[in-house]
N, C-alpha and C positions, 0 to 999 in steps of 0.2 A: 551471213554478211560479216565483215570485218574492214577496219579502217586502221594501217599502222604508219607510223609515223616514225619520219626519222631527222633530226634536225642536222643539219650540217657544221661543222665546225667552222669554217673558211668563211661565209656568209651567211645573213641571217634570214637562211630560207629553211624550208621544211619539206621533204619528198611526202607527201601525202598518197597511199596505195589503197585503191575502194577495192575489194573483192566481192562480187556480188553469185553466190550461185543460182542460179535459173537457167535449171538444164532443156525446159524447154522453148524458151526465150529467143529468138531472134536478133533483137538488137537489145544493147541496154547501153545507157549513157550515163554518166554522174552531169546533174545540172546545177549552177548553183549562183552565188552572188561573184564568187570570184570568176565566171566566166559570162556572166549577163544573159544567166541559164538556159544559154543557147547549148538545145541538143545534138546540137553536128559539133560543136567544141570538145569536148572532150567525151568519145566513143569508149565503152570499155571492148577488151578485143577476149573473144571466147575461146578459153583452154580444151584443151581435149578431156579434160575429167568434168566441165560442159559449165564451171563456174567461168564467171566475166572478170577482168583483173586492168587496170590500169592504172599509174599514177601520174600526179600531178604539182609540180613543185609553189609551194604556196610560201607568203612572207611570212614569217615569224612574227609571235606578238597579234596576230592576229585572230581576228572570228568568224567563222563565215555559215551562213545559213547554204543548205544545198538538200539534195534530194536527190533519189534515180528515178530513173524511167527506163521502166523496164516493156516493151513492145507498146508504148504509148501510154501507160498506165504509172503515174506516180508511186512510189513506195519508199519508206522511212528508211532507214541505217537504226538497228536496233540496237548496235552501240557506240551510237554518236556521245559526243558530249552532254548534250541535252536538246531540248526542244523551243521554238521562238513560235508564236503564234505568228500567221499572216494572215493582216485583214481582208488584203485584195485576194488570196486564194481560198479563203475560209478555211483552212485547215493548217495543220504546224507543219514547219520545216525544222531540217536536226541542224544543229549548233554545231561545228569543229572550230576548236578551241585549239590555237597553236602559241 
């Protein structure tokens, strides 16, 4: 998995790009605060070398808890920024830090 980040000069947003591999994966989505972790919002779309890859232009200055779900089953970003507990899901969500 990989997150990179590119910040724009002209305005202060960020192209945030989730790469998630899971070659045998059907759907995978990045869900998160910044999309009101609605998983039809942002779809990652599958490469022919069978990793997911989308991005997502986000504000600068900002934090956001998010997570994927990969064929209905949540999974972390192992190199997020860090990790936020959530009470209401009992488990952590990872931190992107822009």
């Amino acid at each position: 998995m990989a997150i990179k980040k590119q910040f724009l000069k002209s305005k202060p947003v960020c192209k945030v790009t989730f790469t998630v591999p899971a070659e045998e994966a059907k759907k995978v989505a990045v869900v998160g605060s910044f999309n009101e972790w609605n998983e039809k919002a942002t779809p990652l779309k599958k490469l022919k070398n069978g990793s997911f890859k989308g991005t997502v232009d986000l504000e600068a200055g900002s934090s956001y808890e998010f997570r994927y779900l990969v064929d209905g089953t949540y999974v972390n970003e192992l190199e997020a920024d860090g990790l936020a507990w959530n009470d209401y899901a009992g488990t952590e969500n990872c931190l992107l830090s822009l």
